[in-house]
C-alpha positions in Angstrom: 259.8 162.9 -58.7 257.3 161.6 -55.8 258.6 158.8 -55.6 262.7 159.3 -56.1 261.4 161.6 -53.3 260.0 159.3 -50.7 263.0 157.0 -51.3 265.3 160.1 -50.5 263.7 160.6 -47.0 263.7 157.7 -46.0 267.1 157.0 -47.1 268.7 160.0 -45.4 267.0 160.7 -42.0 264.5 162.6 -43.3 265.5 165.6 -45.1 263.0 167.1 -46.3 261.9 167.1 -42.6 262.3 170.9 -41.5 263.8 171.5 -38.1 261.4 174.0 -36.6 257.6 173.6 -37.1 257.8 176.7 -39.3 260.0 175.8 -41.4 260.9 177.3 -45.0 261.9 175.8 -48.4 263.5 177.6 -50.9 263.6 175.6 -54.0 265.7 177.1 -56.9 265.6 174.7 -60.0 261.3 173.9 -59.3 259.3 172.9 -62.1 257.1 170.6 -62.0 257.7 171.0 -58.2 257.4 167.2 -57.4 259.7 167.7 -54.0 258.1 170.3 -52.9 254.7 168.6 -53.4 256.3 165.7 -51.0 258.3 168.0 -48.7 254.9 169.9 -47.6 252.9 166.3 -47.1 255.9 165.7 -44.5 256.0 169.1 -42.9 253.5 171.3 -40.8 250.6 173.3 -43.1 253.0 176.8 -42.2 255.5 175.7 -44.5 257.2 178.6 -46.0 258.0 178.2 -49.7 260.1 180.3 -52.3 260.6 178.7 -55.5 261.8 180.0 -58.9 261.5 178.3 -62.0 262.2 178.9 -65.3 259.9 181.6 -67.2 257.9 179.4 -69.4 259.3 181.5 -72.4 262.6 179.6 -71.5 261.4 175.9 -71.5 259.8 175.8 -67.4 257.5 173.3 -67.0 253.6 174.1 -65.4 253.9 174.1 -61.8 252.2 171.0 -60.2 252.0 172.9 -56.8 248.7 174.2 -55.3 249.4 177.4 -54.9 247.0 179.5 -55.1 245.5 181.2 -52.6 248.0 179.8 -50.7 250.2 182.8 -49.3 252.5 180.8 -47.3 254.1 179.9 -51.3 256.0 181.9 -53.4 256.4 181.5 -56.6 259.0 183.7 -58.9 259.3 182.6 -62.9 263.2 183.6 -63.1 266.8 182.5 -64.3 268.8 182.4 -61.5 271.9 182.5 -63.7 270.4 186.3 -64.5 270.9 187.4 -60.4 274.5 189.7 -61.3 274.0 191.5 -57.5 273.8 187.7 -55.9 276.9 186.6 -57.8 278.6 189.5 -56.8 278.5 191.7 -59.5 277.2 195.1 -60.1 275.0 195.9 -63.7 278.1 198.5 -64.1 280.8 195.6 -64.4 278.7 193.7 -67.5 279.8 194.9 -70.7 276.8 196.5 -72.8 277.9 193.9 -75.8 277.2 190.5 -73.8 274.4 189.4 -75.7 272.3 189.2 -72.2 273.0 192.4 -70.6 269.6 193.7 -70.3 268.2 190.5 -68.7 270.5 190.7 -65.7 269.2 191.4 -62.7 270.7 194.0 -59.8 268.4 193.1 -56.9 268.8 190.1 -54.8 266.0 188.0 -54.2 265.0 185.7 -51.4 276.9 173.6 -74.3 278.8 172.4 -70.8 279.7 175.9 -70.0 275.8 176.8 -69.2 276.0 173.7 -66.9 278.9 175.1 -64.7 277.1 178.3 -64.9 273.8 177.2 -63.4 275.6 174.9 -60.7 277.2 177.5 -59.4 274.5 180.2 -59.4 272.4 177.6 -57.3 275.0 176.9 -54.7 275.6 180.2 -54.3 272.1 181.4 -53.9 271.7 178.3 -51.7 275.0 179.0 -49.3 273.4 183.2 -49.0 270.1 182.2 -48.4 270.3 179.1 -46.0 270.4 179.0 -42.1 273.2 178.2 -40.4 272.4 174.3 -39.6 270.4 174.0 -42.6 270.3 171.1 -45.3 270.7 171.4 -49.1 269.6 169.1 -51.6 270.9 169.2 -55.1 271.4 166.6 -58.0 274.5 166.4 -59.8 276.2 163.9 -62.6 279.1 161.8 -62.5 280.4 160.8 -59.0 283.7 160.1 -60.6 284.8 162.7 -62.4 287.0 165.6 -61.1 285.1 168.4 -60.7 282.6 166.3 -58.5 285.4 165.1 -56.6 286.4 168.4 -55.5 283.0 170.0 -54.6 282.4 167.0 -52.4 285.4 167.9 -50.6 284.6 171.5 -50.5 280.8 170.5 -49.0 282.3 168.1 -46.5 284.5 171.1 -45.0 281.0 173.1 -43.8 278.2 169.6 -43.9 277.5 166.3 -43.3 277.4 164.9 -46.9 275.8 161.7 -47.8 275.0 161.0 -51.2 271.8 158.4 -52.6 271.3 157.4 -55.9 267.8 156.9 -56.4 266.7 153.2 -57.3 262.9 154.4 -58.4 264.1 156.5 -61.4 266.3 156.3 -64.3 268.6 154.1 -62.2 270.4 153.8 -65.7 271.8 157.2 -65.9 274.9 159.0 -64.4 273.2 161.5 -62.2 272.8 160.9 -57.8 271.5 163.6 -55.2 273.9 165.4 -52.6 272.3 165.7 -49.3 274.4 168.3 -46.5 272.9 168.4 -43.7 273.9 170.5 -40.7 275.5 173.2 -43.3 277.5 176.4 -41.8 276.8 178.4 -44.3 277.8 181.0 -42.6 281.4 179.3 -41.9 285.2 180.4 -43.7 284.8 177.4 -46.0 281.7 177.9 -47.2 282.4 181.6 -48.3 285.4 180.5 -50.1 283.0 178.3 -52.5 280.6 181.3 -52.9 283.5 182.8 -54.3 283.9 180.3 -56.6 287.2 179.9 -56.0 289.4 178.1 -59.3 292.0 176.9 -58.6 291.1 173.3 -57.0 293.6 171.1 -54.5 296.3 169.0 -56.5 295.6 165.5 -57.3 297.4 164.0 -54.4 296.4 166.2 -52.1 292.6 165.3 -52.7 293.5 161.5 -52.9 295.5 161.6 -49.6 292.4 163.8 -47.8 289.4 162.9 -49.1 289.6 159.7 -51.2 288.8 157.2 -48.6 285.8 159.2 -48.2 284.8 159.8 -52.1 285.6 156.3 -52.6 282.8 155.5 -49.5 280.5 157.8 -50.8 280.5 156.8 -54.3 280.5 152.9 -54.1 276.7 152.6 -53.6 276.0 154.9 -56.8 278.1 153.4 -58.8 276.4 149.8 -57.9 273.2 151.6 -58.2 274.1 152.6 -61.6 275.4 149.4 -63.2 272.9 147.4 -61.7 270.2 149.4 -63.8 272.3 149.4 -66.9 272.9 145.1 -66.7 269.1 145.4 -66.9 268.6 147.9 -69.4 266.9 147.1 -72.7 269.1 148.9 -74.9 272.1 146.9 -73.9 270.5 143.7 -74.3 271.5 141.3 -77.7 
């Protein structure tokens, strides 16, 4: 993770550079904590850090950051997906037979379904909790399919989006990191994703608005991708 770091920094201008000397990181998917290991080697010792990983009852990994005795980190074992008060919801509007009501939690903090779930928890906790001007990093799958298509467009209304697809690590498989930098989060578009808005722009609308740009953005993952895969052993006769 070190190392598909490095290669991100240098490919994007540096973001995990901080703006302001005291800066602060809040990481919401963390274990083993590889980026933030590399984000405070690039960033002045006052680095402020929140992260929140996975209780280790739930799979986390151990933490690789050295934390302790190190106030200037915070470190909170949690499932984001859990935060009903961030999403918008109060413990009153879960019904008492979802099979995780008691796990929910009401106070904010500073099977393919689960995946949509968890995506959009950490881009909403991202969007609430990120200054204006700001940049967020995430990781995502599958440039070309139609879900990412649209949130690209949606980021590109409130950041300047560049995507990488990292050349150090499992180059072979479908997943490439977003980088927004300069994000409003604070801006109309960017509440109408924390709403998590469903119904999406028609086909030709998207195409006619943002496909030059998707097709820009995507070309040097996809090379990325099936450069790897020409070389990968498991293809090989």
């Amino acid at each position: 993770m070190q190392r598909i770091a490095t290669e991100l920094q240098n490919a994007t201008g540096g973001c995990f550079t901080t703006k302001t000397k005291s800066g602060a990181i809040l990481d919401i998917c963390t274990a083993p904590g590889g980026f933030l290991v590399a984000a405070m080697a690039l960033n002045d010792p006052s680095l402020r850090i929140r992260a929140c990983p996975l209780p280790f009852s739930q799979g986390s990994y151990k933490i690789i950051l050295p934390h302790e005795n190190n106030h200037a980190i915070q470190i909170s074992y949690l499932d984001i997906t859990m935060f009903a008060e961030d999403m918008g919801m109060g413990l009153n509007e879960i019904s008492a037979s979802h099979p995780d009501h008691r796990q929910f939690m009401h106070a904010p903090i500073y099977h393919e379904g689960e995946s949509i779930r968890l995506q959009t928890s950490s881009f909403v906790l991202a969007l609430e909790h990120l200054r204006p001007g700001g940049t967020l990093i995430t990781l995502l799958h599958k440039i070309e399919v139609w879900g990412m298509a649209c949130l690209l467009q949606t980021m590109s209304m409130f950041s300047e989006v560049r995507v990488h697809k990292p050349k150090s690590g499992r180059a072979n498989r479908s997943f490439f990191y977003v980088v927004a930098k300069n994000v409003q989060s604070a801006s109309r578009e960017a509440e109408v994703y924390q709403a998590a808005r469903e119904s999406g722009p028609q086909s030709e609308e998207l195409v006619a608005e943002f496909g030059p740009r998707l097709v820009k953005l995507g070309r040097s993952v996809c090379f990325t991708q099936a450069n790897a895969l020409a070389k990968a052993p498991f293809l090989r006769n």
